[in-house]
C-alpha positions in Angstrom: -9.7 -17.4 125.4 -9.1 -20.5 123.2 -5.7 -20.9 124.2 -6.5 -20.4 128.1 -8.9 -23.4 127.6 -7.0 -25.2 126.2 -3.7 -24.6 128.5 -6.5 -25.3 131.5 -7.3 -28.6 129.5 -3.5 -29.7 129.5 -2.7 -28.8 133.1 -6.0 -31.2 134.2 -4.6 -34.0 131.7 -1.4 -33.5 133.6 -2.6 -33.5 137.0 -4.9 -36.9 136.0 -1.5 -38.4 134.7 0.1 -37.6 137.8 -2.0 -39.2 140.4 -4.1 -36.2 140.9 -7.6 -36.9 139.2 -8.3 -39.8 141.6 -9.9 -38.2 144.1 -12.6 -35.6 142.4 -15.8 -37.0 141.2 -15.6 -33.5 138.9 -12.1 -35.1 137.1 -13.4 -39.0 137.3 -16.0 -37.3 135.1 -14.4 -35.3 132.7 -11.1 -37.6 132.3 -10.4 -41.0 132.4 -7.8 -41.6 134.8 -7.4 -45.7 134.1 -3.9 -45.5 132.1 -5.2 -45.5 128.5 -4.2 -42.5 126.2 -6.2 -40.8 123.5 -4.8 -41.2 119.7 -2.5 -38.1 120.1 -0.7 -39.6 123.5 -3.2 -37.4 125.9 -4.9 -38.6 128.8 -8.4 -39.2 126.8 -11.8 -37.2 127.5 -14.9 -39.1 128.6 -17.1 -37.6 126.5 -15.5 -37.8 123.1 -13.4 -41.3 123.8 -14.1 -44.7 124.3 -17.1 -46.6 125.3 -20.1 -47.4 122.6 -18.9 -44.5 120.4 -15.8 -46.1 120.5 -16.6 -50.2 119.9 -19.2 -49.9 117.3 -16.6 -49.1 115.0 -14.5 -52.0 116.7 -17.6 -54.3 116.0 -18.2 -53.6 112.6 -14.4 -55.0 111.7 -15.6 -58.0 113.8 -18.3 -58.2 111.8 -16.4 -57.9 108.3 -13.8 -60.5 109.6 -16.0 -63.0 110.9 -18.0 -63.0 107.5 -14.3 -63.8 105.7 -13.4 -66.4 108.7 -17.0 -68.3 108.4 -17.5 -68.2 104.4 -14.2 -70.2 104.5 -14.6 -72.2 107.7 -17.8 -73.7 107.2 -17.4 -74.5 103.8 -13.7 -75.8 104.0 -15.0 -79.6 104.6 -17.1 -79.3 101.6 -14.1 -78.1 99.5 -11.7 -80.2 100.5 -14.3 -83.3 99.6 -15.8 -81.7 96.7 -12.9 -79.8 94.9 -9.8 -81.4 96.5 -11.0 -84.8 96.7 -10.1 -85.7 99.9 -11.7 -89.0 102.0 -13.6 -88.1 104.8 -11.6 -88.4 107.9 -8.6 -87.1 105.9 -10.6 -83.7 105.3 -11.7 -83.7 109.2 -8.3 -83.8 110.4 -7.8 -80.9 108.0 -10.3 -78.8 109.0 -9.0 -79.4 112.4 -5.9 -79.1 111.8 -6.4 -75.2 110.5 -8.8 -74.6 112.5 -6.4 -75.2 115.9 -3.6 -73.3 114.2 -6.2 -70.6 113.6 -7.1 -70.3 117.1 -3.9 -71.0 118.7 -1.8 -68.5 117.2 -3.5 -65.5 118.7 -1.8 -66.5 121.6 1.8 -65.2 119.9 -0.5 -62.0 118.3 -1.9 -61.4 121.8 1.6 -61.7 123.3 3.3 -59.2 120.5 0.2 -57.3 121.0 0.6 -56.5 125.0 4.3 -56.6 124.9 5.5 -54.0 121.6 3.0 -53.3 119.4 0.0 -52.2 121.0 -3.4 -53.6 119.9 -4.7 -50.9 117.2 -1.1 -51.2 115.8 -1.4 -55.5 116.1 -5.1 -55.1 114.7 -4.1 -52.9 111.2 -0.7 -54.8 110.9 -2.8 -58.5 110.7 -6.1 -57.4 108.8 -3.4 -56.2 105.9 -1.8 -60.0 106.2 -5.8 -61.3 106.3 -7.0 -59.3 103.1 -3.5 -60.5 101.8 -4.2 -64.1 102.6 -8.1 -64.1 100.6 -6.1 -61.9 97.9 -4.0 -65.5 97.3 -7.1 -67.3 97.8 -9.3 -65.6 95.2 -6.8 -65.8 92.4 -6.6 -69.5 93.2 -10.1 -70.2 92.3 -9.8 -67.4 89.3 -6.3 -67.4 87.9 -6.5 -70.0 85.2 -3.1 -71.5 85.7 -3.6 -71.4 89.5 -7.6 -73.5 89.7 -7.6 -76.9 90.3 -8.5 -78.3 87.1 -8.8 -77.0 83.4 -12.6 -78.0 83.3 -15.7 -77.7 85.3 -14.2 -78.3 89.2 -17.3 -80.9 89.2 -15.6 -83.0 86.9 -11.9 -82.9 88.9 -10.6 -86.1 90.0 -7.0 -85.0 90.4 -6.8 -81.9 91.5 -3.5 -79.5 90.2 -0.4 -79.7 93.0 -0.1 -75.9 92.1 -3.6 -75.1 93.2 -3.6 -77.0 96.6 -0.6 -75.2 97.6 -1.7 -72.3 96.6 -4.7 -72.8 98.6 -3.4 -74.2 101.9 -0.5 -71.2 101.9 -4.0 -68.9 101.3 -5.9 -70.2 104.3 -2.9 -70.9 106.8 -2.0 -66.7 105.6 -5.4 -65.8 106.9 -4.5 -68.3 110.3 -1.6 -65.9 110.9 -3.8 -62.5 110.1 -6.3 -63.8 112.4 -3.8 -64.8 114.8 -3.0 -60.8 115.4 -6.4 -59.9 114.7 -8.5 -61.6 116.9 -7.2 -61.2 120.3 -5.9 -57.4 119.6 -9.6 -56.5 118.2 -11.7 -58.1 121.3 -9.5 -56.6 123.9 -9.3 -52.9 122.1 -12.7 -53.0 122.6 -13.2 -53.9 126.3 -10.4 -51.2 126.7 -12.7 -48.8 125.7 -14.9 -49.1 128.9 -13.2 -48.0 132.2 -14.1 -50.4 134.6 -13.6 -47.6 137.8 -16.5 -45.9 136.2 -20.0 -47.4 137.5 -21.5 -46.4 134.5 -19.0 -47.9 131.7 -18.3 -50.7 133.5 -22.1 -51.5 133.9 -21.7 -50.7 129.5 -19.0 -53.2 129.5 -20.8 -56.0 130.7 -23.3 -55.7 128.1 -19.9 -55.4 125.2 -19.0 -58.9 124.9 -22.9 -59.6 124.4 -23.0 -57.2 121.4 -19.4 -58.3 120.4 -20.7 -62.1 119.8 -24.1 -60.6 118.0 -21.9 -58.7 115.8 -20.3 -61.9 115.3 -23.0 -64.4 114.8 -24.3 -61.3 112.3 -21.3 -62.0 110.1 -21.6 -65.4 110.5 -25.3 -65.5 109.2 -24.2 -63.4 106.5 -21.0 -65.9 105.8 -23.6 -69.4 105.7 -26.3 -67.5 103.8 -25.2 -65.2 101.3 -21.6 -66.1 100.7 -22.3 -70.1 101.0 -25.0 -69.8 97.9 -22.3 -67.2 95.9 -20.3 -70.0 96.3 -23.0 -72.9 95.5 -24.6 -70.9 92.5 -21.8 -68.9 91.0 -18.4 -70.1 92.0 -15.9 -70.2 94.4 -14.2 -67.0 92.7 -16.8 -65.2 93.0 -17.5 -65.8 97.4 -13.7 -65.3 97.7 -13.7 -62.2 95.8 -16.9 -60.7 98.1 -14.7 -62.1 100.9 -12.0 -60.1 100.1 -13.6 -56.9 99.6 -15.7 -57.0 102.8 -12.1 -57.1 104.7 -11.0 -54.5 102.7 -13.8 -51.6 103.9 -14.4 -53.1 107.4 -10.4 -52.5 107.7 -11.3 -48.7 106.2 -14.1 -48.1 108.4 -12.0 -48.9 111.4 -9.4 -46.6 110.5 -11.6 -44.0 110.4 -12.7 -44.5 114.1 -9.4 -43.6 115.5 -9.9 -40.5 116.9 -12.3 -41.8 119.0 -10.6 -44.8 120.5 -8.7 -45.1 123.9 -5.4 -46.7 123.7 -3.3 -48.9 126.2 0.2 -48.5 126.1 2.1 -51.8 125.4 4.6 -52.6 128.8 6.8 -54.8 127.3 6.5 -58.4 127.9 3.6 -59.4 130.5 5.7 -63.0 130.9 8.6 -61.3 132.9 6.9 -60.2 136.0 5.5 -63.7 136.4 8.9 -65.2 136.1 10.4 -62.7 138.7 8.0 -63.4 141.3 8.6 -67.5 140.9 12.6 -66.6 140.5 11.9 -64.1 144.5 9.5 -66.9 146.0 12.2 -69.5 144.9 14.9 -67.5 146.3 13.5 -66.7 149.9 11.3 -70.2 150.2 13.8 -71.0 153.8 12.0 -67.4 154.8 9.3 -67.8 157.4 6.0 -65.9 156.6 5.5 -62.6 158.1 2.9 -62.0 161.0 0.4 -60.0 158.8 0.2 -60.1 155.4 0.1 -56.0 155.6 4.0 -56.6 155.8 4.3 -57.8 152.7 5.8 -55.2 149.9 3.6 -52.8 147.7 4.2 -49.5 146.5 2.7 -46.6 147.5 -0.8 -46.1 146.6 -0.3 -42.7 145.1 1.5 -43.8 142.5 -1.8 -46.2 141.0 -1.8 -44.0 137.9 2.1 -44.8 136.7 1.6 -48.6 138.4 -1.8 -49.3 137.4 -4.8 -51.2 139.5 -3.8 -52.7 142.8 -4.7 -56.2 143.9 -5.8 -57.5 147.1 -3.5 -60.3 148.6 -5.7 -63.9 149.1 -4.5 -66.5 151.2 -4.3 -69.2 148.5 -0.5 -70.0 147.4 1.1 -68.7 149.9 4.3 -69.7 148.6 4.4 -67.3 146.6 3.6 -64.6 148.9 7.5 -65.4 150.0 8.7 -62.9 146.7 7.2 -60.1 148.4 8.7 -60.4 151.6 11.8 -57.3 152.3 14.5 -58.6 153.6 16.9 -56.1 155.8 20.1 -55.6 152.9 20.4 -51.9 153.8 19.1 -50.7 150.4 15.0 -49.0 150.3 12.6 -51.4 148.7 12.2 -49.1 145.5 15.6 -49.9 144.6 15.5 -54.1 145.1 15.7 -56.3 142.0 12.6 -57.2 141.1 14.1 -60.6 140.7 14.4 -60.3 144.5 11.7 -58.6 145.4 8.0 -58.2 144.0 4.8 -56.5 144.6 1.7 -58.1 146.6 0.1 -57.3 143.0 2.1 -58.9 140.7 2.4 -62.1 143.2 -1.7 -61.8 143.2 -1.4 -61.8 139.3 0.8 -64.8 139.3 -1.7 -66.5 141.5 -4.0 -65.6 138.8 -2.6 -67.4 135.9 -1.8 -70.6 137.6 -5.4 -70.4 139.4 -6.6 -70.4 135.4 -4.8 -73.5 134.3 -7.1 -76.2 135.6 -10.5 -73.5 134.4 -8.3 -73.7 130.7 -8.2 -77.8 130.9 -11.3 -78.3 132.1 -12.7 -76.7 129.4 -10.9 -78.4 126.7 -13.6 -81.1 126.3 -16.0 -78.4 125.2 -13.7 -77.0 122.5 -13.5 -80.8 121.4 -18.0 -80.9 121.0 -17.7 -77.9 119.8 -15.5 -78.5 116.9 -18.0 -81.1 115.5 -19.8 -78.3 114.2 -17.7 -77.0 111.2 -17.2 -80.8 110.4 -18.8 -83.8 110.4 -22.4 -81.6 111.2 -21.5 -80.4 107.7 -21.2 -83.1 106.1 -24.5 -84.6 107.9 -26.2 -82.0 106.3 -24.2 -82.5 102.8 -26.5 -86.0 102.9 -29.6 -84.8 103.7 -32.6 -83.5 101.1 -32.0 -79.5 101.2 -34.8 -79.0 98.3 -36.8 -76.1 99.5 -38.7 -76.0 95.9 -38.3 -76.8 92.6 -35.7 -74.3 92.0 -33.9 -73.7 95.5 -31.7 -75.8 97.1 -29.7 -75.1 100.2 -26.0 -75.6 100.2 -25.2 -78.0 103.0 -23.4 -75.2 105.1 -26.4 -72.6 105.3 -27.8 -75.3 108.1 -24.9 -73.6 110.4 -26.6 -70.3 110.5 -29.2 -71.7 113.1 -26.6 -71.6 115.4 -25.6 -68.3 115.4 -29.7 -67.9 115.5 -29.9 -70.1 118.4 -26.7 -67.5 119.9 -28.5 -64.5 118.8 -31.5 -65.5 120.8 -29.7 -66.7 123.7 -27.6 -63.4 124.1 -31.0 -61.5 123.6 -32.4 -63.3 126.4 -30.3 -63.0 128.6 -29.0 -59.6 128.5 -32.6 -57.9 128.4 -34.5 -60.3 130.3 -31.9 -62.6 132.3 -29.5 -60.7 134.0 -32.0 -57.4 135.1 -34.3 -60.3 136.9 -30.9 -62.4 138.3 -29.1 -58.7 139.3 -32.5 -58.2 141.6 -32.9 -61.5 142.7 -28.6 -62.1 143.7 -27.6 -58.8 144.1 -24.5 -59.8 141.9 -23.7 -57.3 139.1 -23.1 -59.7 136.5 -26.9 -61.7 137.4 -24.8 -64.8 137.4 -20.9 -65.6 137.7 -18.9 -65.9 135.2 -17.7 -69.9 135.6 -21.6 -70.6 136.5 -22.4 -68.9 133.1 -19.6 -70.8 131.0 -20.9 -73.9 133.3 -24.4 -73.7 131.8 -22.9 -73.4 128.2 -21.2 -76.8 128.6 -24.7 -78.5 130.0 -26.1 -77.4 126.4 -23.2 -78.7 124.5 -23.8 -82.0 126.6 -27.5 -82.0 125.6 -25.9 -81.3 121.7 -23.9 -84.3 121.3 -26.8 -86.3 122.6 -29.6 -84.9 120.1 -26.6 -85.4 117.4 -26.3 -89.4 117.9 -30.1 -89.5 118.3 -30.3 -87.9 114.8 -27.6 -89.2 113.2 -29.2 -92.9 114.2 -32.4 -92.0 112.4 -30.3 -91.2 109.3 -28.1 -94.2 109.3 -31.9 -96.3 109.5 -33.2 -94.4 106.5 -30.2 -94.9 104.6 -29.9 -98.4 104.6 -34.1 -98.9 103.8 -33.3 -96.9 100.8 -29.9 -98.2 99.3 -30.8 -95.7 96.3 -31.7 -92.7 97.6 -29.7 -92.9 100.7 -30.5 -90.7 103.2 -31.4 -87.9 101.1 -35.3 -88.4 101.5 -34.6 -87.1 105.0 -35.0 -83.5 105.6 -32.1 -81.2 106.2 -33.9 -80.1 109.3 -33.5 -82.9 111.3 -30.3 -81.4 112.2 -32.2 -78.2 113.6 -32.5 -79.1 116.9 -28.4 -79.9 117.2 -27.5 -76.8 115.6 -30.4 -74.5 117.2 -28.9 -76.1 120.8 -25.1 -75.4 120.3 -26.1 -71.8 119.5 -28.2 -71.5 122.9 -25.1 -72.9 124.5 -22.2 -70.9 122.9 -24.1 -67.7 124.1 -23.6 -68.7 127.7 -20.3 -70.6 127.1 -18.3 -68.7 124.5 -19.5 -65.0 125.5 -18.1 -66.7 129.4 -15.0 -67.9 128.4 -14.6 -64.5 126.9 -15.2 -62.3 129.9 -13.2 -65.1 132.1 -9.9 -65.0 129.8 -10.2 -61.0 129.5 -11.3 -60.2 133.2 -9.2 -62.5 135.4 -6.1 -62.1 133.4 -3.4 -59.2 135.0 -4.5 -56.2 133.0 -0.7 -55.8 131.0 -2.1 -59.7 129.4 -5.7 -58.5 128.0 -5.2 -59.5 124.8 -3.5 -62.8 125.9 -6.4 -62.9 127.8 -8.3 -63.5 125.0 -6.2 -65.8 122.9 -6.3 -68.5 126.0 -10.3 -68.5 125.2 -9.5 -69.2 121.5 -7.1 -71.6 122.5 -9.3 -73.7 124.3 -11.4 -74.1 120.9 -7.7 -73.9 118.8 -6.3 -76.8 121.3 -10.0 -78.3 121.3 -10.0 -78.8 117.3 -6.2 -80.3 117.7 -7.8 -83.1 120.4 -10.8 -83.2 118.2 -7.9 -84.7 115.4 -6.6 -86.8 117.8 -9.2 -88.6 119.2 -10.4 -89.0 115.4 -7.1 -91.2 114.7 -7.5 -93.6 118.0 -10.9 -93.9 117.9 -10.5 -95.3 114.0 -7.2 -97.0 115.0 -9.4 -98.9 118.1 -12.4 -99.5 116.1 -10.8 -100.7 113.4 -9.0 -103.3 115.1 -12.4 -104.3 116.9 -14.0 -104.9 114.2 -15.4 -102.2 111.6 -14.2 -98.3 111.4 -16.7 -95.3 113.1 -15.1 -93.4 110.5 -15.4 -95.0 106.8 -14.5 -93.5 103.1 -17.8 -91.3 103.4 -20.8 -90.7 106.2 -23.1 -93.5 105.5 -20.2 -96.3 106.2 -19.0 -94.8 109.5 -20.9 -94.8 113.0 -20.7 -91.1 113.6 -23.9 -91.4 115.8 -21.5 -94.0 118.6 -18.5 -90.7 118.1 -21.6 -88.6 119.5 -22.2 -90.5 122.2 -18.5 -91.0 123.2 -17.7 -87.0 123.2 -21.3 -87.0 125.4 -19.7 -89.1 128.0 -16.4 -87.3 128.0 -18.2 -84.2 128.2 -20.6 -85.2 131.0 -17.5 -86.6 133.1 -15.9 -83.8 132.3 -18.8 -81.1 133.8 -18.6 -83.3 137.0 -14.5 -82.3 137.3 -15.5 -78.6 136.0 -18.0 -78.0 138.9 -15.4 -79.2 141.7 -12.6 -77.3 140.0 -15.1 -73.8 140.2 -16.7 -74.5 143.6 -12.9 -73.7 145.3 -12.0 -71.1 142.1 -11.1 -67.0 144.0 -11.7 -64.4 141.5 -9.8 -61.5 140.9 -10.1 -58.5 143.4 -9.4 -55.2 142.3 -8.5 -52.2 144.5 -11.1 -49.6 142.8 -10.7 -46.2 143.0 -14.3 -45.3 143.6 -17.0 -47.8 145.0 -18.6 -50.2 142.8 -20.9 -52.9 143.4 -18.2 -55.8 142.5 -19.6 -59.2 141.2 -17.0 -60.9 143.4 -17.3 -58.9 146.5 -18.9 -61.6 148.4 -16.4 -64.1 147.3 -13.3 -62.1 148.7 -15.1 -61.4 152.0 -15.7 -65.4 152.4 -12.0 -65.4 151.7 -11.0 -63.1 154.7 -10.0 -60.1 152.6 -11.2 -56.1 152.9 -13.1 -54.5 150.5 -12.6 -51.3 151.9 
């Protein structure tokens, strides 16, 4: 009886995996018929595979790694200045420095990831290099002959060459584990929804909400209780934590393998792109045919082996050229894809190059943003942290508002928010996702402005009290900056997110993801940049913004510059979005689509 079952089991699977499960609502049920494969290879069952059962394990890894990545990151200014003696600027540009390589090299993970070794593979392989990486970063602040000095670190003034390249090579490690990591982890998550399923997709939309709460969890726990290990104990001893927090979130998500859905890697997502520019170049003397119906696709009953269809859109048109058949005797099937491509891959090269201007124009955000894990630190290095006699906070425990202010904002708007903006649009999502990122970037604005306000007020207490500085100011004046960001990352960050994942061909998911970290990677690079001219122009003007420490440079005028960019920047942002076509999928059973309206406005069928 077993074995009948389970024979009945395999021929299904097989019938699903030939094209057959499409049309039953019983299968679309029972099976997932979207291309992903259970952990032994099978086409996966609903009930046991994927969805919340699925990403909690996936977000309690993100919650291990992002207490590693922000126990380092927020305190890494503090270090450098503290333990490594560095002047201010100098440790900026650092901070910068790793923090764009951190977030730019997911975008060579996400590639290996989609192209060879799948994402759970690209996930284990980089969380070994990460624990690795905070491995070498523990026995630099424990190993005698590796620490920076012989005595107390508070009494350092040359640091030990040994120990700073000891720590660099520790923290640029952990760049190259998170570099696999993060956009292999995100996207093997939002795999485990299928998106021709009204239910899980419906699930889905809520994931990247409960992705950033699991992250702004580990980032409270990073500023809070790692910050004052490291404040009150040592740096050994918040490295060491550090390391064994990897170490069991990497365990735990080993153990949730059964239940995962896996996606095939297709070999490299760059090539169809370059054969559909290499056909459109090739036939650009070709006049356009009569109905775009005439352009090539394959048949529809192979969707299973081919994956999701895309409708063709008028925009670019000369690129529709790489789908037209020319008459050379031989059946389409058999044409060089060099010669001839798909309506769907020439509709997913439309895609990327419709996502260029959305990735610049949101480069002056990642540049705000960056201010955080920086100079807001330091602000709040100067400031009076005294809670009582015997508790002080350590400057970087200020940062956790913000992934309070995120928390709250993600809360909001997922429970309250989009139910209320669902009835009131009729659009799945409550809002799009460009008008979501769009509102993020207004808060980031209204950030930088609060920051020069406050920073002002410090400056004026400082120079009434030469002695005491600023440090008869309270810590929470910053508040309000920090508090704000948070509120706007929830729209912002969780947007770019969904935008860089959903609008991306489905064979570039997790390079999907590493072009949203690249925007805050290439962000904290231009962040660097305009550091250097702005001191290099000031400077020769007259006096520095940026001095040997805070209370000689004019961080509150660097405030108000990045406001102005930003708020010239929104104006280009909302004219870039107002003309922006989203991507429209061919679905396989009918779905309220977010973007439905959109594609009939552009002349296309939904049918």
């Amino acid at each position: 009886m077993m074995k009948s079952l389970a024979e009945r089991e395999e021929l299904q699977r097989s019938e699903v995996n030939g094209g057959g499960g499409g049309g039953g609502g019983g299968d679309d049920e029972k099976w997932v018929a979207d291309s992903s494969v259970d952990y032994k290879g099978r086409v996966p069952l609903r009930a046991s595979t994927g969805a919340w059962k699925a990403s909690l394990f996936i977000i309690a890894i993100e919650f291990g790694e992002r207490l590693s990545y922000f126990g380092i990151a927020t305190s890494l200014i503090i270090y450098l200045t503290k333990v490594l003696d560095q002047e201010l600027k100098t440790a900026a540009r650092s901070v910068n420095y790793w923090t764009g390589v951190t977030t730019l090299m997911p975008l060579l993970g996400g590639f290996l990831a989609d192209a060879y070794f799948g994402r759970y593979a690209t996930v284990l392989l980089s969380s070994v290099l990460y624990v690795l990486g905070l491995i070498l970063l523990t026995m630099s602040a424990t190993v005698p002959s590796l620490k920076s000095c012989e005595s107390n670190d508070h009494d350092c003034t040359q640091p030990r060459k040994i120990h700073e390249i000891i720590f660099f090579l520790a923290i640029y490690l952990i760049s190259i584990g998170t570099g696999g990591h993060k956009p292999s982890l995100e996207s093997f998550g939002a795999d485990q929804f299928d998106d021709d399923h009204p239910e899980e997709r419906k699930k889905k939309m809520s994931y990247f909400n409960w992705w950033n709460f699991g992250l702004c969890s580990g980032l409270l726990f990073g500023v809070t209780v790692i910050v004052y290990v490291q404040d009150h104990i040592g740096w050994g001893a918040g490295d060491l934590i550090l390391t064994a927090v990897m170490a069991v979130s990497i365990v735990i998500f080993v153990i949730g393998r059964p239940f995962y859905r896996y996606r095939r890697p297709s070999g490299s997502p760059l090539t169809p792109l370059l054969q559909v520019l290499v056909a459109a170049i090739r036939k650009r003397k070709l006049p356009y045919p009569s109905n775009p119906i005439l352009l090539h696709e394959v048949p529809k009953t192979a969707n299973n082996a081919h994956g999701r269809f895309l409708y063709h859109t008028h925009k670019l048109k000369f690129l529709d050229k790489a789908a037209i058949y020319e008459e050379s005797g031989a059946p389409a099937e058999k044409e060089s894809p060099w010669r001839l491509a798909t309506v769907t891959k020439v509709e997913e090269m439309k895609l990327i190059l419709n996502m260029i201007p959305i990735w610049l124009a949101t480069l002056p955000f990642g540049v705000a943003v960056g201010q955080t894990s920086t100079f807001f630190i330091k602000q709040a290095a100067n400031l009076n942290r005294k809670i009582s006699d015997g508790l002080t906070l350590p400057p970087t425990t200020i940062f956790c508002l913000a992934a309070v202010g995120m928390i709250i904002s993600l809360t909001i708007y997922d429970k309250l928010l989009v139910p209320l903006l669902r009835r009131a649009t009729g659009n799945e999502r409550g809002i799009n996702i460009l008008q979501r990122i769009g509102i993020g970037m207004l808060f980031v604005i209204a950030t930088m402005i609060t920051a020069a306000v406050v920073e002002k007020k410090r400056l004026h207490v400082a120079a009434e009290n030469p002695k005491t500085a600023s440090q008869t100011m309270s810590v929470f004046w910053l508040a309000p900056q920090f508090l704000i960001v948070g509120i706007g990352d929830g729209f912002a960050i969780v947007g770019l997110q969904e935008y860089f994942y959903d609008q991306v061909p489905d064979s570039m998911r997790s390079l999907g993801i590493a072009f949203y970290l690249s925007v805050i990677g290439a962000g904290s690079f231009l962040s660097s940049l305009l550091i250097t001219a702005v001191d290099n122009i000031t400077r020769r003007t007259g006096k520095s913004w940026f001095g040997k420490d805070l209370n000689s440079s004019r961080l509150d005028k660097f405030y108000w510059l990045l406001a102005a960019v930003s708020a010239a920047n929104m104006c280009v942002y909302v004219l870039i979005t107002r003309c922006y076509s989203y991507k429209n999928v061919q679905r396989r059973v009918v779905v309220a689509d977010c973007y439905e309206d959109k594609a009939r406005e552009s002349g296309e069928s939904m049918a």
